[in-house]
MARBA-3410 file (N, C-alpha, C, O; in Angstrom, 1 decimal):
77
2.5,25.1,74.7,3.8,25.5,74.4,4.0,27.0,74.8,3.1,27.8,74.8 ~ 5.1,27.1,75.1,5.6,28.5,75.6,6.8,29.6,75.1,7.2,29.1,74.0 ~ 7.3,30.2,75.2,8.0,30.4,74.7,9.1,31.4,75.5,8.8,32.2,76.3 ~ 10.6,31.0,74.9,12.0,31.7,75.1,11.4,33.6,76.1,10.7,34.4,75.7 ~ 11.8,33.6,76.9,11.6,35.0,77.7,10.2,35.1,78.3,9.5,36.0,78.8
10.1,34.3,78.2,8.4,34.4,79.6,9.0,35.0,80.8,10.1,34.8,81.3 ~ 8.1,35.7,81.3,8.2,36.4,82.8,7.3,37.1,82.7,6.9,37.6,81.6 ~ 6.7,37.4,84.4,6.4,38.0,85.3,5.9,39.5,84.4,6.9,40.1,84.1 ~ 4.6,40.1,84.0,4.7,41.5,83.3,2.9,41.8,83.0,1.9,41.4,83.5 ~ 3.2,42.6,82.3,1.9,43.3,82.3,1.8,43.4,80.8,2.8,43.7,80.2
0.4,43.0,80.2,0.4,42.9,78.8,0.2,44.9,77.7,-0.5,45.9,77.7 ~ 1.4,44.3,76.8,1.9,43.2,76.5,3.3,43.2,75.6,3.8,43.1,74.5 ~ 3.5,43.4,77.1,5.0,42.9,77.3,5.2,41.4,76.5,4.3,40.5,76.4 ~ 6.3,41.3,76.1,6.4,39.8,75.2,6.5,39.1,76.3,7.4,39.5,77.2 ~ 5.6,37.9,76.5,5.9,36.7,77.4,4.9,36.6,78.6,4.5,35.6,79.2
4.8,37.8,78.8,3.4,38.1,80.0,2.5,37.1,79.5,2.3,36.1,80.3 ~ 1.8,37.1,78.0,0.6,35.8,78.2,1.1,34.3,78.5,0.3,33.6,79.2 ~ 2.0,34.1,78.2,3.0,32.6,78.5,3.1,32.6,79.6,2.6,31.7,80.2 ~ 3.8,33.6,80.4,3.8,33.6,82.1,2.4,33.0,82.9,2.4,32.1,83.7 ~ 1.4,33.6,82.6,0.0,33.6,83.5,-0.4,32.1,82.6,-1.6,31.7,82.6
0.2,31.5,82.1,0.1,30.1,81.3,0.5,29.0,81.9,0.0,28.0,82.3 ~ 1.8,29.6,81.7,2.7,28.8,83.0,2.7,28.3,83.9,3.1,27.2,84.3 ~ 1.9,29.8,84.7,2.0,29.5,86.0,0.7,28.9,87.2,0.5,28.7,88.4 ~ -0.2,28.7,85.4,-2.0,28.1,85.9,-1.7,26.5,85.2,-2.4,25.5,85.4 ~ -0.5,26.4,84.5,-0.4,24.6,84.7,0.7,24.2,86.0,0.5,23.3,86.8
1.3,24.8,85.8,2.1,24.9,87.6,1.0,24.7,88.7,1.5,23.9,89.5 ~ 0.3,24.9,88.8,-0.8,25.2,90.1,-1.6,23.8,89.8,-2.0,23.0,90.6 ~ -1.8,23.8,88.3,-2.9,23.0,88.6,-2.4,21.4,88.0,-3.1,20.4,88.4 ~ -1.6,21.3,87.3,-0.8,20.3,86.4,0.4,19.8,86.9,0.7,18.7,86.4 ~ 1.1,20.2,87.6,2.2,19.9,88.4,3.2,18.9,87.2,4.4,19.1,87.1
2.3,17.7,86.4,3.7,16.5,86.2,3.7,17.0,84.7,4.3,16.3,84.0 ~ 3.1,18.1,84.2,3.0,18.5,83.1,4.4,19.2,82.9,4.8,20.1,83.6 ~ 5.3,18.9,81.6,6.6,19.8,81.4,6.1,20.6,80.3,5.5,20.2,79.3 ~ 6.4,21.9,80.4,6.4,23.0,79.6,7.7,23.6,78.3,8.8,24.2,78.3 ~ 6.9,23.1,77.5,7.9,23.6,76.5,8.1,25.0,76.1,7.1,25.6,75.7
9.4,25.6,76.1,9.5,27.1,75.8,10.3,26.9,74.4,11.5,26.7,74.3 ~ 9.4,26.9,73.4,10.5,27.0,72.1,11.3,28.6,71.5,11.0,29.8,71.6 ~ 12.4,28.0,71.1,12.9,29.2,70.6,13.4,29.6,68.6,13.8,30.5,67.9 ~ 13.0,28.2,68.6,13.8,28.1,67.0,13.0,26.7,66.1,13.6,25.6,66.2 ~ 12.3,26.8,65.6,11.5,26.5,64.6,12.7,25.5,63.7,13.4,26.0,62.9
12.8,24.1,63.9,13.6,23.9,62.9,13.7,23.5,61.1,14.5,22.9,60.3 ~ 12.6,24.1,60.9,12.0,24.0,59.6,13.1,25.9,59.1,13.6,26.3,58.0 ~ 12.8,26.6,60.6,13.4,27.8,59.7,15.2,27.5,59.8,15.8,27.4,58.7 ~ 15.9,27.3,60.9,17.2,26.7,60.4,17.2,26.0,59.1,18.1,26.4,58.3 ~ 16.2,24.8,58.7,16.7,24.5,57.7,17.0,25.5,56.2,17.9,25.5,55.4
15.7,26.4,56.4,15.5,27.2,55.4,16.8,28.6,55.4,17.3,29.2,54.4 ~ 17.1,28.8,56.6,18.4,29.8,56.9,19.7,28.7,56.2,20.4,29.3,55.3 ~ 20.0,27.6,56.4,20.8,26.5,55.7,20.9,27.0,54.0,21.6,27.4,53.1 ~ 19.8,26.7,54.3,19.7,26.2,52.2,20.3,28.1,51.9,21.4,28.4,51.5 ~ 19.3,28.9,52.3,20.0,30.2,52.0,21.4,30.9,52.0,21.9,31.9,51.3
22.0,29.8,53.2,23.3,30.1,53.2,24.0,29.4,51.8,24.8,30.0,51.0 ~ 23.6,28.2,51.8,24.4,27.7,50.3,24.2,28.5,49.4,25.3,28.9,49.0 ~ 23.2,29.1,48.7,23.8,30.2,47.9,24.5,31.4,48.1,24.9,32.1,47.2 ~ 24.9,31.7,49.6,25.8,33.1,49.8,27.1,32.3,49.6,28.1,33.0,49.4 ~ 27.2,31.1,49.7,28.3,30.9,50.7,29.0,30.9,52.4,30.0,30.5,52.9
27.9,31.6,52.8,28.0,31.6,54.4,27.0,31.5,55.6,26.0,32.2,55.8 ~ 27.5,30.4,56.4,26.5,29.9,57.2,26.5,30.5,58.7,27.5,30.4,59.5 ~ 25.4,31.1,59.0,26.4,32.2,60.4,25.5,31.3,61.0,24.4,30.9,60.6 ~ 26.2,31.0,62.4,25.9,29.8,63.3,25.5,30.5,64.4,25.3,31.7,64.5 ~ 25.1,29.3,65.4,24.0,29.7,66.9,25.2,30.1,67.8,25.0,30.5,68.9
26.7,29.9,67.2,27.5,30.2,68.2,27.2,29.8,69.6,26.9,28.6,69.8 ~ 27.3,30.5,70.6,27.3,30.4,72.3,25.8,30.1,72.6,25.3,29.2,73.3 ~ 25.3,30.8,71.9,23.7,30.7,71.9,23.0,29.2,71.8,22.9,28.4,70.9 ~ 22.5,29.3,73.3,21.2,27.8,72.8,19.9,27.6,72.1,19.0,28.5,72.3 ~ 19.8,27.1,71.8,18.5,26.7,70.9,17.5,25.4,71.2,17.9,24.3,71.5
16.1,25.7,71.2,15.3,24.9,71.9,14.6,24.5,70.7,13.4,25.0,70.7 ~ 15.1,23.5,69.3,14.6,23.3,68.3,13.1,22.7,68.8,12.9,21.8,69.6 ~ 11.8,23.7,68.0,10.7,22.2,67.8,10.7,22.2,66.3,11.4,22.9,65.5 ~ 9.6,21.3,65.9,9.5,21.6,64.7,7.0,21.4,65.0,6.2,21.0,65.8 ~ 7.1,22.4,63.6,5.4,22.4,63.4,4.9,21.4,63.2,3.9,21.0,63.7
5.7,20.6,62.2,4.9,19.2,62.1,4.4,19.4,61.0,3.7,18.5,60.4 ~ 4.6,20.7,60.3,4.4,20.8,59.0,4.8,19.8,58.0,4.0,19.3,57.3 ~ 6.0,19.7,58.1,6.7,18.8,57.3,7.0,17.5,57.8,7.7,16.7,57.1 ~ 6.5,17.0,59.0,6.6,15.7,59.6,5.1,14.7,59.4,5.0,13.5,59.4 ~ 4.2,15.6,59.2,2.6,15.3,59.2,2.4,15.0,60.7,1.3,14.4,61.0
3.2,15.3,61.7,2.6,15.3,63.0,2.3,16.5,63.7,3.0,17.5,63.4 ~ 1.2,16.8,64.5,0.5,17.6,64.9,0.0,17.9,65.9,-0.8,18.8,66.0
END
């Protein structure tokens, strides 16, 4: 797994170790797809529940989101 802002850098810059990751299953893995997560959806849910007690739920708006989940709570792993 990889994650949101990988690029091209010198450590350690965020994403430099995911880059040189990347770019050694690229070379050598080719049919392999690389997941870049950006949003944990165990913490959405927990950002949810917190909004029910403010009253306000501030949203992803324009912004995309590349939900995975840990598996913490699914028992998959």
């Amino acid at each position: 797994m990889s994650a949101v802002g990988t690029r091209q850098g010198e450590e350690p810059a965020r994403g430099a170790s995911y880059w040189r990751g990347e770019q050694h299953l690229i070379a050598t893995a080719p049919a392999w797809t690389i997941l870049r997560m950006n949003f944990y959806a165990e913490a959405f849910v927990q950002l949810a529940q917190a909004a029910l007690n403010q009253g306000v739920l501030t949203g992803l708006a324009e912004n995309r989101a590349a939900f995975v989940n840990s598996g913490r709570t699914t028992g998959y792993h």
